[in-house]
GUPA-735571 format. One record per atom (N, C-alpha, C): residue number from 1; atom name; z, y, x. Coordinates in steps of 0.02 Angstrom, whole numbers. Each point is the difference from the previous one (the first is absolute). Layout:
GUPA-735571
n->NUM | atom->CA | zz->Z | yy->Y | xx->X
...
***
This chain:
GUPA-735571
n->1 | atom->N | zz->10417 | yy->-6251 | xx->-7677
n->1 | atom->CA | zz->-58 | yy->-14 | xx->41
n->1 | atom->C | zz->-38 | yy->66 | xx->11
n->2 | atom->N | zz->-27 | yy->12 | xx->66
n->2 | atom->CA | zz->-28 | yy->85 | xx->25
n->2 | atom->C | zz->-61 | yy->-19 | xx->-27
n->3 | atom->N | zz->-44 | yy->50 | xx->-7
n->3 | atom->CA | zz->-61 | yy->0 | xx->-14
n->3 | atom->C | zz->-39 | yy->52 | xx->49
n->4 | atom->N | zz->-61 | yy->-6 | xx->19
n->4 | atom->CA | zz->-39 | yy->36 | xx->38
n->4 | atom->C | zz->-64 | yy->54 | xx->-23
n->5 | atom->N | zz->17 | yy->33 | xx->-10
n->5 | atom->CA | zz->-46 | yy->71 | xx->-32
n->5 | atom->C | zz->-19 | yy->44 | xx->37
n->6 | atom->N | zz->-92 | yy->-22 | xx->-22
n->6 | atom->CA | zz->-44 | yy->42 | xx->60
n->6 | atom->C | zz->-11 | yy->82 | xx->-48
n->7 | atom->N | zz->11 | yy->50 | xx->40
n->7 | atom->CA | zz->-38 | yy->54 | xx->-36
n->7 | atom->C | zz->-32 | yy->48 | xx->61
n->8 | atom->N | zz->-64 | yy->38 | xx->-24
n->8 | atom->CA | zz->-12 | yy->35 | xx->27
n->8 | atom->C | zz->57 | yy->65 | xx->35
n->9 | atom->N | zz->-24 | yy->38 | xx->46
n->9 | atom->CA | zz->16 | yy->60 | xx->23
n->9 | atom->C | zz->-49 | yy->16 | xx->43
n->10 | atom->N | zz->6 | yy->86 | xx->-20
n->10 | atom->CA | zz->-41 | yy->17 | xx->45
n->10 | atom->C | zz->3 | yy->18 | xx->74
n->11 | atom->N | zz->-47 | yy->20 | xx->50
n->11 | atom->CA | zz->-10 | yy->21 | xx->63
n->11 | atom->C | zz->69 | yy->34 | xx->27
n->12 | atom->N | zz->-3 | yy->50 | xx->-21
n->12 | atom->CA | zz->73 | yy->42 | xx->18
n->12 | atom->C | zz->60 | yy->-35 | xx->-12
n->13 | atom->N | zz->7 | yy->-22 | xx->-48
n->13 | atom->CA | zz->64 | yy->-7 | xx->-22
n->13 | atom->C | zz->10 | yy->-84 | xx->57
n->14 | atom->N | zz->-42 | yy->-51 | xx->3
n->14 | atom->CA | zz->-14 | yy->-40 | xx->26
n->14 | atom->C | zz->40 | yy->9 | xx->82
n->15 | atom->N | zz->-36 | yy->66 | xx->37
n->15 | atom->CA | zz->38 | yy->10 | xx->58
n->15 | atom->C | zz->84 | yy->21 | xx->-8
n->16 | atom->N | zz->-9 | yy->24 | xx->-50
n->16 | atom->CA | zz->87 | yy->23 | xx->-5
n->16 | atom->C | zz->46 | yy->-33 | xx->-5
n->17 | atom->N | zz->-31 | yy->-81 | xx->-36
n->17 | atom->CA | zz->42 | yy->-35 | xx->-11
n->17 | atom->C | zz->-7 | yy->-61 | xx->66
n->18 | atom->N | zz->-42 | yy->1 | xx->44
n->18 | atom->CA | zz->1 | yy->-37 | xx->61
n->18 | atom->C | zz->26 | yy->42 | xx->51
n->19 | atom->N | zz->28 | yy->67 | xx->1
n->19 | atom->CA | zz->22 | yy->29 | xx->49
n->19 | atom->C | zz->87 | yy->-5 | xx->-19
n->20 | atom->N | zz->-8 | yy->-13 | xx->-58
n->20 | atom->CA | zz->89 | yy->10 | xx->-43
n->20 | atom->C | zz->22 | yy->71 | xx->14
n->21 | atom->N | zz->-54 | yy->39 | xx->-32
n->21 | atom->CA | zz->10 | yy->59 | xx->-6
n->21 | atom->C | zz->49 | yy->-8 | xx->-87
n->22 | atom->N | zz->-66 | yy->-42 | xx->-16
n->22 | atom->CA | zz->-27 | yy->-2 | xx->-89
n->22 | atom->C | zz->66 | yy->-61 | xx->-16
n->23 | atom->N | zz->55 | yy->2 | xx->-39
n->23 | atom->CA | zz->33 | yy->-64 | xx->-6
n->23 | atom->C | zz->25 | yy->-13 | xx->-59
n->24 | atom->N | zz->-57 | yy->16 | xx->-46
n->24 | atom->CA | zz->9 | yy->-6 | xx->-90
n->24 | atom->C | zz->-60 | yy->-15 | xx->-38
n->25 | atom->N | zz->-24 | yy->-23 | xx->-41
n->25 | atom->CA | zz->-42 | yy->13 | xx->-30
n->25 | atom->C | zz->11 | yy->0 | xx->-70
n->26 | atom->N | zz->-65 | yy->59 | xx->-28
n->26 | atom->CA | zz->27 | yy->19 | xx->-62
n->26 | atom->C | zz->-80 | yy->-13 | xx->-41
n->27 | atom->N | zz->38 | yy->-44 | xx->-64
n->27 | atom->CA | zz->-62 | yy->-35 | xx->-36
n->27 | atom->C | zz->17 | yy->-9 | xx->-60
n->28 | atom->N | zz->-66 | yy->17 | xx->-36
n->28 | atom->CA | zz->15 | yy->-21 | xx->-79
n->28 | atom->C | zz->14 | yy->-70 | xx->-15
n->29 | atom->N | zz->75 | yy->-11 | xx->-40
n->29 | atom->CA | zz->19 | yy->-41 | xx->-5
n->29 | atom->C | zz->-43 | yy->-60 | xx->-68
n->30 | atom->N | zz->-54 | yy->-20 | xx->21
n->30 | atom->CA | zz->-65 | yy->-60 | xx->-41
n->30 | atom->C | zz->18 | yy->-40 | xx->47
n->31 | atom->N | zz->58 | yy->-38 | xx->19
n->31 | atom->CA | zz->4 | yy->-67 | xx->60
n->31 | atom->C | zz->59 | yy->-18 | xx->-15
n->32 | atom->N | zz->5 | yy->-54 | xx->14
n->32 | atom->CA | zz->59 | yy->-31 | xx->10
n->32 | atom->C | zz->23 | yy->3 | xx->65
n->33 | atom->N | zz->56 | yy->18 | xx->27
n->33 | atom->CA | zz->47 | yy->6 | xx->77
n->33 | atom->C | zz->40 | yy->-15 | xx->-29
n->34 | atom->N | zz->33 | yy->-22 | xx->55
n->34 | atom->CA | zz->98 | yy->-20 | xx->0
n->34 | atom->C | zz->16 | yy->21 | xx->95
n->35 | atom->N | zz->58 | yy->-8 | xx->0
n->35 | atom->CA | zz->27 | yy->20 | xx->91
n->35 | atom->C | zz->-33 | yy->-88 | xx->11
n->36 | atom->N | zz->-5 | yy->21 | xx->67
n->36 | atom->CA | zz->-25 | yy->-61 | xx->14
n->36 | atom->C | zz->-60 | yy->-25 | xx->10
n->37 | atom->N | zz->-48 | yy->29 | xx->-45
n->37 | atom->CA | zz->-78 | yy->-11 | xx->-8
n->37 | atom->C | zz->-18 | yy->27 | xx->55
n->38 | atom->N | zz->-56 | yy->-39 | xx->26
n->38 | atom->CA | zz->-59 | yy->25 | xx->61
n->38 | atom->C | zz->-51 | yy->64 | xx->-28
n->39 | atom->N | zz->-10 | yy->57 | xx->7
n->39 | atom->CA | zz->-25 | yy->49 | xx->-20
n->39 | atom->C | zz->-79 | yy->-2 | xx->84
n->40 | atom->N | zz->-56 | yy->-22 | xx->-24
n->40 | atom->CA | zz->-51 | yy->23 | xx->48
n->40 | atom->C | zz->-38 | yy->33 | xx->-21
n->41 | atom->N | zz->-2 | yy->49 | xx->34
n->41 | atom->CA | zz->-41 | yy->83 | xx->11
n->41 | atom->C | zz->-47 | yy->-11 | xx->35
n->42 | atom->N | zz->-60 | yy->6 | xx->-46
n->42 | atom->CA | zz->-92 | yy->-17 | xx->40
n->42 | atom->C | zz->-14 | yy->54 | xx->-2
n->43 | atom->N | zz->-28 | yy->41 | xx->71
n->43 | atom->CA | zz->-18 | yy->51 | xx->13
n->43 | atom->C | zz->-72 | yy->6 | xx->-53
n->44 | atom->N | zz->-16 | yy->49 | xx->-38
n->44 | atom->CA | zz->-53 | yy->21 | xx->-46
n->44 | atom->C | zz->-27 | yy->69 | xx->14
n->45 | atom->N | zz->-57 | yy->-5 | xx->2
n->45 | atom->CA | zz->-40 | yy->62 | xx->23
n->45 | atom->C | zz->-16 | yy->43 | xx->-79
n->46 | atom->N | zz->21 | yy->42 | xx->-17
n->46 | atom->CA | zz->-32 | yy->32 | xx->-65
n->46 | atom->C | zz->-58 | yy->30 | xx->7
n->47 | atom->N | zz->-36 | yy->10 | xx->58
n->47 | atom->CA | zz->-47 | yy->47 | xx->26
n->47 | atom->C | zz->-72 | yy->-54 | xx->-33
n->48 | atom->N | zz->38 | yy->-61 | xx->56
n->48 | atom->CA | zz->-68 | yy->-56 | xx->-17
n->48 | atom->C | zz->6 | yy->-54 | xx->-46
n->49 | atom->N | zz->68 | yy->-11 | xx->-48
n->49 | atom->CA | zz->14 | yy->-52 | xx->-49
n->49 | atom->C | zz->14 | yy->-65 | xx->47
n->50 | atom->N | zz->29 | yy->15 | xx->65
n->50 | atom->CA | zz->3 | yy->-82 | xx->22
n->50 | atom->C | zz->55 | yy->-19 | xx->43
n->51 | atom->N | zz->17 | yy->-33 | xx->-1
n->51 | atom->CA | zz->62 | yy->-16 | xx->38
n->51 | atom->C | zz->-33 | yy->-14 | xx->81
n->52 | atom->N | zz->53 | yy->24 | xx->23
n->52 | atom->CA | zz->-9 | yy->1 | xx->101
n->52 | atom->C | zz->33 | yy->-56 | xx->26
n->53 | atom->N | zz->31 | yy->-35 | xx->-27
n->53 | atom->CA | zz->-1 | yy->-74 | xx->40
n->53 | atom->C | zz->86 | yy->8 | xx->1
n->54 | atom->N | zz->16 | yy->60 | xx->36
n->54 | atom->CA | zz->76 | yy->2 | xx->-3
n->54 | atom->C | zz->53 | yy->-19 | xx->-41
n->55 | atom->N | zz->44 | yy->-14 | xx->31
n->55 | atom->CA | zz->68 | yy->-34 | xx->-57
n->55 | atom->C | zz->68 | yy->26 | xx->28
n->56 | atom->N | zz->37 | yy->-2 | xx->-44
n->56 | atom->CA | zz->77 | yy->0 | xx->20
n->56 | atom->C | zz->36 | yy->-45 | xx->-39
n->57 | atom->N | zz->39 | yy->-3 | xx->3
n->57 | atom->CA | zz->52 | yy->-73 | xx->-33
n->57 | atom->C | zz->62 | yy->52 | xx->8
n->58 | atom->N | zz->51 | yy->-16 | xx->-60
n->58 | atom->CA | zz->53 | yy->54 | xx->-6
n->58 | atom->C | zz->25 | yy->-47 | xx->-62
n->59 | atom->N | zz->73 | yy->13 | xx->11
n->59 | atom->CA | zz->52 | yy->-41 | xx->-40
n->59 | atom->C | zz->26 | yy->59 | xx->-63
n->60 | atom->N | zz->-21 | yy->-7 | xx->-66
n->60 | atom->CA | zz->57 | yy->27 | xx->-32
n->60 | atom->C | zz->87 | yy->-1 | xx->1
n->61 | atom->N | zz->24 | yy->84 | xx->21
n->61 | atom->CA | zz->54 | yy->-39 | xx->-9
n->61 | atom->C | zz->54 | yy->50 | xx->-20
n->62 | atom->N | zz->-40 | yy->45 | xx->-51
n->62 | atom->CA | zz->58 | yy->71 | xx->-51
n->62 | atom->C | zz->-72 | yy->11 | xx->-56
n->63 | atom->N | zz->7 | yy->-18 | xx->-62
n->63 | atom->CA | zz->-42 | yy->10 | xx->-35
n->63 | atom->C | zz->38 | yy->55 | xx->-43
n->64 | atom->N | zz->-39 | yy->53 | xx->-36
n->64 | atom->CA | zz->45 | yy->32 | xx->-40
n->64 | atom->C | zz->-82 | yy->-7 | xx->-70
n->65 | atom->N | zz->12 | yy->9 | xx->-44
n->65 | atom->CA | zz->-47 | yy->2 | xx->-42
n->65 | atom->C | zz->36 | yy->26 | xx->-53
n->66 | atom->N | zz->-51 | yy->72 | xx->-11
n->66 | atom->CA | zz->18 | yy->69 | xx->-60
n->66 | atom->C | zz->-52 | yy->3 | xx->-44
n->67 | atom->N | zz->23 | yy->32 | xx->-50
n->67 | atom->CA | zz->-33 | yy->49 | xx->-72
n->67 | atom->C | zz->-11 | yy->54 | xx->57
n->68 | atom->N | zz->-71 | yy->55 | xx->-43
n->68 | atom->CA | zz->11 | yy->75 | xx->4
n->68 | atom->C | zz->62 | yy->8 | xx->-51
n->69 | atom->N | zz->39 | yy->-12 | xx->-19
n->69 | atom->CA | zz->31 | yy->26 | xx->-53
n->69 | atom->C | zz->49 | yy->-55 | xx->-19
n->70 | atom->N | zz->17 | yy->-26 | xx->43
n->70 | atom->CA | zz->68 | yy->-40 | xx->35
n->70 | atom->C | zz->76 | yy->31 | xx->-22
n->71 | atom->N | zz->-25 | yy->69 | xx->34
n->71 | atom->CA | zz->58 | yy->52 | xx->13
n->71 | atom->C | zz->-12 | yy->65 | xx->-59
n->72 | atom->N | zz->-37 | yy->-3 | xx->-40
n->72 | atom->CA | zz->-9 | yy->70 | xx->-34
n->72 | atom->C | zz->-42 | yy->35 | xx->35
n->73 | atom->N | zz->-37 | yy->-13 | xx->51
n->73 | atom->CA | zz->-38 | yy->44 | xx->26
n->73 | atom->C | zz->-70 | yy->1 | xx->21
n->74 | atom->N | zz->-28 | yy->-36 | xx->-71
n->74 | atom->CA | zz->-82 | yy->-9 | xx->18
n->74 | atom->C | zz->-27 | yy->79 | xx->4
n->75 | atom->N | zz->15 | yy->39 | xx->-51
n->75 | atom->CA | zz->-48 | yy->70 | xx->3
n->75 | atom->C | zz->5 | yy->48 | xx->94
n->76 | atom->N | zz->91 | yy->-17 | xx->22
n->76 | atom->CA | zz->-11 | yy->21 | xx->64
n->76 | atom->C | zz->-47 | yy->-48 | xx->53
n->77 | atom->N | zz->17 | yy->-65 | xx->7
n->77 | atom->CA | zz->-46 | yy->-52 | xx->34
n->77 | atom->C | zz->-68 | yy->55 | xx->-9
n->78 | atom->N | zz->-33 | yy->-3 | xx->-58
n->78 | atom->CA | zz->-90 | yy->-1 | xx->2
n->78 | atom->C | zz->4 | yy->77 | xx->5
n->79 | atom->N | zz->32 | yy->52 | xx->25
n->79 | atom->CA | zz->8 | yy->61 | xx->29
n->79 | atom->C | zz->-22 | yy->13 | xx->46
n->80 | atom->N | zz->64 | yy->-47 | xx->60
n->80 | atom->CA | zz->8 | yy->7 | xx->65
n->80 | atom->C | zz->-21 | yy->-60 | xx->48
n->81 | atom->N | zz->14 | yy->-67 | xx->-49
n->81 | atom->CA | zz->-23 | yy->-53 | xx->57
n->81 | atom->C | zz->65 | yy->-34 | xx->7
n->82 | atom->N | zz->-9 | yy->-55 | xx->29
n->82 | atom->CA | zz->84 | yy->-24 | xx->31
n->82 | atom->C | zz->-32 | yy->-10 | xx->82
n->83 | atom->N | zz->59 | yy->-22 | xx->44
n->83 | atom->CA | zz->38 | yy->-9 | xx->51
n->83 | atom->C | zz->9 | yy->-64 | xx->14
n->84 | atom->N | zz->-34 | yy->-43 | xx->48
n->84 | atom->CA | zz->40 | yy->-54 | xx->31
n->84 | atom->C | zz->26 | yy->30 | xx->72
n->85 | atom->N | zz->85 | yy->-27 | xx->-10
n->85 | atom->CA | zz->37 | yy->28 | xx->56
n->85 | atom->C | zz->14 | yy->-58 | xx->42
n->86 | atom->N | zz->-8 | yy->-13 | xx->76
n->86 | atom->CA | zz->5 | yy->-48 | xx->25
n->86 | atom->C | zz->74 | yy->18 | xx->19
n->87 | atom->N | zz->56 | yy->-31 | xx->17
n->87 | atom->CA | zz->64 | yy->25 | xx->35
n->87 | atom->C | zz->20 | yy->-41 | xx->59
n->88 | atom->N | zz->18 | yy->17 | xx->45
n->88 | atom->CA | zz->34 | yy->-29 | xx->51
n->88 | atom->C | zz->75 | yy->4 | xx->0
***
């Protein structure tokens, strides 16, 4: 059974992902997802603490969920940062 999970995003990222520029999102994993789940993105203002009314609706459907230190490589992770790579 899907489940429907509202989370914030912000302004920018908001257009990126209504232009399908943006076609990932990357979040600390405190939620429950599975493929399948309804993921809605409420546009949130950080400037003024409030949400703008906007929405998107978006289907999970490639979850990957990691350790920093999954792979042996927490001290490089908190170095440099990681990478979400979108691929075509």
């Amino acid at each position: 059974m899907s489940r429907e999970i509202h989370k914030k995003i912000w302004p920018e990222f908001f257009e990126k992902v209504l232009s399908g520029e943006k076609r990932f999102e990357l979040r600390v994993a405190d939620l429950e997802i599975s493929t399948g789940d309804t993921l809605v993105l409420e546009e949130w203002n950080p400037k003024t603490k409030m949400y703008t009314g906007r929405s998107l609706t978006k289907t999970a459907d490639y979850i990957l969920k990691s350790s920093l230190d999954q792979f042996g490589q927490h001290d490089l992770i908190e170095k440099h940062g990681l990478y979400v790579i979108t691929l075509e």
